[in-house]
Backbone bond lengths (Angstrom), bond angles and torsions (degrees), N, CA, C in turn:
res aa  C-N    CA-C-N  psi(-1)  N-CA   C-N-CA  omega(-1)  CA-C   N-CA-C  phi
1 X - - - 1.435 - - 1.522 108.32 -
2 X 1.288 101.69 169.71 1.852 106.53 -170.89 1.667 103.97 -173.43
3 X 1.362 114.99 -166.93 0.943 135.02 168.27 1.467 109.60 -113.79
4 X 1.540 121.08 151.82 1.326 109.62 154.99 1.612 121.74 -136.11
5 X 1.331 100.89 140.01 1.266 98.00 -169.90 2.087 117.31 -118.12
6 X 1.564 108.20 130.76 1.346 110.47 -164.70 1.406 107.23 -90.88
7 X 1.145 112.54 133.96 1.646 109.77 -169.59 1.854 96.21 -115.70
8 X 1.021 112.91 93.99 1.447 107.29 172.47 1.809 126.13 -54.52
9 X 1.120 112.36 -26.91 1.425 122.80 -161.07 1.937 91.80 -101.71
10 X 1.426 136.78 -32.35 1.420 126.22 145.54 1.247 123.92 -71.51
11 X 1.353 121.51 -3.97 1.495 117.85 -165.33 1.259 131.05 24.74
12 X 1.975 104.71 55.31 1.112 133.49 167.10 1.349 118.45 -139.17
13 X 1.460 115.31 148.15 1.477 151.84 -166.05 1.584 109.41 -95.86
14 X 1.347 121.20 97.44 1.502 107.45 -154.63 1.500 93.14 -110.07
15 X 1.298 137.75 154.61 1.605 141.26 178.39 1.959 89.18 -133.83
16 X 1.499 89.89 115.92 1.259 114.12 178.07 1.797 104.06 -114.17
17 X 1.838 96.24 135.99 1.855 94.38 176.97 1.736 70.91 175.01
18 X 2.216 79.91 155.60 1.405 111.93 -164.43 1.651 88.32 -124.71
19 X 1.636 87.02 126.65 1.668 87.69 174.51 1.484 129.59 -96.73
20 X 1.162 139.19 80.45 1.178 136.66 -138.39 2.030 92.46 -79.46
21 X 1.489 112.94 129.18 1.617 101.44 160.05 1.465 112.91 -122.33
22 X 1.179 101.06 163.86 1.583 111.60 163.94 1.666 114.70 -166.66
23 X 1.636 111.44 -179.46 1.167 89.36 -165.75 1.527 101.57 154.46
24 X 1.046 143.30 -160.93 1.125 153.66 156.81 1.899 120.29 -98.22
25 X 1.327 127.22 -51.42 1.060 149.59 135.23 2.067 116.58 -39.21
26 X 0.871 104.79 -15.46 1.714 113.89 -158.42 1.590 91.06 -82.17
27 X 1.318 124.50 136.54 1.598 105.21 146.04 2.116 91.98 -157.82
28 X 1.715 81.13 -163.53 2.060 86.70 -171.07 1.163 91.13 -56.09
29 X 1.434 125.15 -74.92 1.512 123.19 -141.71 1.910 104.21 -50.03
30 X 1.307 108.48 -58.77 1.183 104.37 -177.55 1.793 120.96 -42.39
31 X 1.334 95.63 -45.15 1.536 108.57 -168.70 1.697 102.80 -57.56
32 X 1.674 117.43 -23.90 1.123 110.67 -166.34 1.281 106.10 -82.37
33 X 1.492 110.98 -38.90 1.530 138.81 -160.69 2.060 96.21 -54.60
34 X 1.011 82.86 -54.77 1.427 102.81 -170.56 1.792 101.34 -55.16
35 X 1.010 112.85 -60.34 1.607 110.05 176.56 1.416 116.00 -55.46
36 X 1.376 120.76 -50.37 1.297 128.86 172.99 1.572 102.02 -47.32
37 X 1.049 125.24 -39.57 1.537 119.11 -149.56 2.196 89.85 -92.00
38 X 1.049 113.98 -47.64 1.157 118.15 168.48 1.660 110.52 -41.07
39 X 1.448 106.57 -78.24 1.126 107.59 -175.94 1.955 137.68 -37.62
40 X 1.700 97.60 -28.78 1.195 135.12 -170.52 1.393 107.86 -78.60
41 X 1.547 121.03 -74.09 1.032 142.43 147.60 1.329 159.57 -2.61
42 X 1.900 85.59 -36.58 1.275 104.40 -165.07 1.151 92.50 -144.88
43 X 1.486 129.32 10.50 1.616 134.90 162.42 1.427 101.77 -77.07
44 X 1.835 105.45 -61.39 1.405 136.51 -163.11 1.660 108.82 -21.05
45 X 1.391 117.72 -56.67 1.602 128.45 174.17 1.746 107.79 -33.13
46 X 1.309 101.31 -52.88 1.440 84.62 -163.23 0.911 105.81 101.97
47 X 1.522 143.34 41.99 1.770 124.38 -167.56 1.723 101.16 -121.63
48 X 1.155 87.92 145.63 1.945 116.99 -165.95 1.382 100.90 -101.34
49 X 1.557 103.89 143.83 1.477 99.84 168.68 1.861 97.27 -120.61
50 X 1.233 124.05 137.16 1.502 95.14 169.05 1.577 107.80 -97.64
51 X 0.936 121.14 159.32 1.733 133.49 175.93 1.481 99.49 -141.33
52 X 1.669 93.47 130.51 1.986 102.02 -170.86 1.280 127.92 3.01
53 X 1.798 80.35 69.89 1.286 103.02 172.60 1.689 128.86 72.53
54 X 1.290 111.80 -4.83 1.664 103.70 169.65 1.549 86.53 -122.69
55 X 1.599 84.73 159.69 1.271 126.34 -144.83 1.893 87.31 -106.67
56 X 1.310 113.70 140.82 1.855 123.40 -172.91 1.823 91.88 -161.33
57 X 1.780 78.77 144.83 1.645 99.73 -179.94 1.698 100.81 -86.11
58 X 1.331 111.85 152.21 1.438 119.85 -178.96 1.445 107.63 -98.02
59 X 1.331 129.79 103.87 1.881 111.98 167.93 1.474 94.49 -121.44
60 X 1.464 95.52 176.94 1.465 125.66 -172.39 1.522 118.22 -117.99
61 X 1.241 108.34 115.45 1.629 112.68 164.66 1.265 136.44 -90.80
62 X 1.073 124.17 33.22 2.046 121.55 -156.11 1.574 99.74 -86.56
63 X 1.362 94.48 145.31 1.536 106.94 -177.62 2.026 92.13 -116.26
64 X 1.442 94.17 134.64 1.206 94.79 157.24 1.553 132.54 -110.78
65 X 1.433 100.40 144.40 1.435 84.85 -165.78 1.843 109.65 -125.35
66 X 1.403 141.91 131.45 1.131 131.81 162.24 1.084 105.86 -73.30
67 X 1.825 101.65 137.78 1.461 113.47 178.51 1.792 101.66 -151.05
68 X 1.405 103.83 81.30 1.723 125.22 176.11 1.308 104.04 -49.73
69 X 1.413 132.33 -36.66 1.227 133.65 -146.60 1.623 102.45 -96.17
70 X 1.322 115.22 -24.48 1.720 119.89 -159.52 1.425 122.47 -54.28
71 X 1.414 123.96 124.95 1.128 128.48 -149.89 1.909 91.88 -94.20
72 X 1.431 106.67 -177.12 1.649 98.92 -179.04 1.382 91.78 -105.30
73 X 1.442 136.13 -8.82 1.096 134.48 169.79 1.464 124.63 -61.94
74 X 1.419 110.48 -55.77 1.880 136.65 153.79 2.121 85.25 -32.23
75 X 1.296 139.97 -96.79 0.870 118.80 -135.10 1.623 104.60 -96.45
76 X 1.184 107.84 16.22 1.973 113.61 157.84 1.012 91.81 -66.16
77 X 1.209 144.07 -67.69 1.672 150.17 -123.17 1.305 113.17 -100.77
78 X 1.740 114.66 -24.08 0.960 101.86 168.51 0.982 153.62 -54.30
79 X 1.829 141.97 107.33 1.158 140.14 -178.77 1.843 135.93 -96.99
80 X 1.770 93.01 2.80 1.251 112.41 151.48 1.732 130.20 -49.30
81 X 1.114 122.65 121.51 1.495 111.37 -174.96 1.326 105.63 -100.47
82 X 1.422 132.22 -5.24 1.621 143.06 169.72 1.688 102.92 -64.37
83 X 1.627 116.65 -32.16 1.657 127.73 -150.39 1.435 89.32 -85.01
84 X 1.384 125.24 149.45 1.914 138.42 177.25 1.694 71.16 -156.94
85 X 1.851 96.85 148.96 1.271 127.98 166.58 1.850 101.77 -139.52
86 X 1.438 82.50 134.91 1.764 83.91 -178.47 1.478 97.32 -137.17
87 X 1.185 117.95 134.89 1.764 103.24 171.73 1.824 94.23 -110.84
88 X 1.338 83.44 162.51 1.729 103.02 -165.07 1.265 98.91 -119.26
89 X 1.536 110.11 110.68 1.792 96.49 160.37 1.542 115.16 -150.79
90 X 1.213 118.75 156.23 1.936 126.89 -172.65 1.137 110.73 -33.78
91 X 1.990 123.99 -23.95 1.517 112.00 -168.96 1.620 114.44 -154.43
92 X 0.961 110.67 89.08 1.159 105.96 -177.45 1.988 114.34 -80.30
93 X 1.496 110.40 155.30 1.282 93.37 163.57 1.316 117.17 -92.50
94 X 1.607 96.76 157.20 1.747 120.23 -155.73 1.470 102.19 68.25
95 X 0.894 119.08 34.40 2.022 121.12 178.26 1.640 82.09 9.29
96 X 1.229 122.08 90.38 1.258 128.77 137.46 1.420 119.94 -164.97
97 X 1.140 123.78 153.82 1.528 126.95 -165.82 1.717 115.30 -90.91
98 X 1.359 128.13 149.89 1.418 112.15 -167.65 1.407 102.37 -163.53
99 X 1.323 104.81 143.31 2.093 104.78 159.01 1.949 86.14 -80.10
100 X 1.870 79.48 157.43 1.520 113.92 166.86 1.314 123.49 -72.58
101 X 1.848 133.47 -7.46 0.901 132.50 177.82 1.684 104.92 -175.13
102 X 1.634 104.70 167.26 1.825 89.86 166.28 1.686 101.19 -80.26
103 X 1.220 90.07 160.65 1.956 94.79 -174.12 1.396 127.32 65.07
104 X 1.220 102.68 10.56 1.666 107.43 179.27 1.553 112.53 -99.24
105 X 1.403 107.29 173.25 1.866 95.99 -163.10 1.705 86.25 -145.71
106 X 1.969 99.61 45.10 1.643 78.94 151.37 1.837 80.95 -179.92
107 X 1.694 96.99 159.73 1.490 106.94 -131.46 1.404 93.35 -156.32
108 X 1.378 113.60 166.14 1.793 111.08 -177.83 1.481 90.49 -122.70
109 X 1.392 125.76 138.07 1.686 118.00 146.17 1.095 121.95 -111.59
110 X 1.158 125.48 165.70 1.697 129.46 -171.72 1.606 123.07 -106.80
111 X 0.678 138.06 85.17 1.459 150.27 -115.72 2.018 90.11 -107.37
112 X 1.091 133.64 74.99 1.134 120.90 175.35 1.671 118.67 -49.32
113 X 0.918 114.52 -50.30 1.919 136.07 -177.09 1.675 95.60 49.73
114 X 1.623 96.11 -124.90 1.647 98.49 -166.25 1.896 88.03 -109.71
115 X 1.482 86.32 112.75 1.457 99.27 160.94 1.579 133.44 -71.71
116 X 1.144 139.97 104.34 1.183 156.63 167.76 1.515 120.31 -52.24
117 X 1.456 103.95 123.51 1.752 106.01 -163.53 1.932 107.47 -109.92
């Protein structure tokens, strides 16, 4: 989830959201990596939305942010629609990564990294 904001004078469609992680697996670098790679990624296409009739480029702004400390209370309460919480950790079950619902803005990923034998 996000916000989006229409910029008439760039004639672009911007999707703004803060990715909050944590986790065991979670840290800054990753948290940044992860936004960068979103942001990058998912600009790259080139994709248009038209709205009555004019035509606007779609990009992405997400900031990621590590947040070790985040309580489950902090993201009960949240009523920000910019805010996503994802916790990151070595193992998820079904080793696969997932949001908690459709329309929900917080999600588990499975963080393989450097596996230990």
């Amino acid at each position: 989830m996000g916000i989006v904001q229409l910029d008439e004078n760039e004639v672009s469609l911007t999707l703004f959201a803060n990715l909050y992680f944590y986790g065991n697996a979670a840290n800054e670098m990753l948290a940044g990596s992860i936004a960068a790679d979103i942001n990058q990624h998912w600009t790259i296409p080139e994709g248009h939305a038209r709205i009555r009739g004019k035509r606007y480029k779609v990009l992405f702004k997400t900031k990621g942010i590590f947040s070790p400390e985040l309580t489950q209370e902090e993201v009960n309460e949240n009523t920000n629609s910019v805010n996503n919480y994802f916790r990151i950790e070595e193992f998820a079950s079904g080793n696969i990564s997932f949001v908690d619902a459709i329309n929900s803005n917080t999600g588990y990923f499975n963080h393989i990294g450097q596996r230990r034998n």
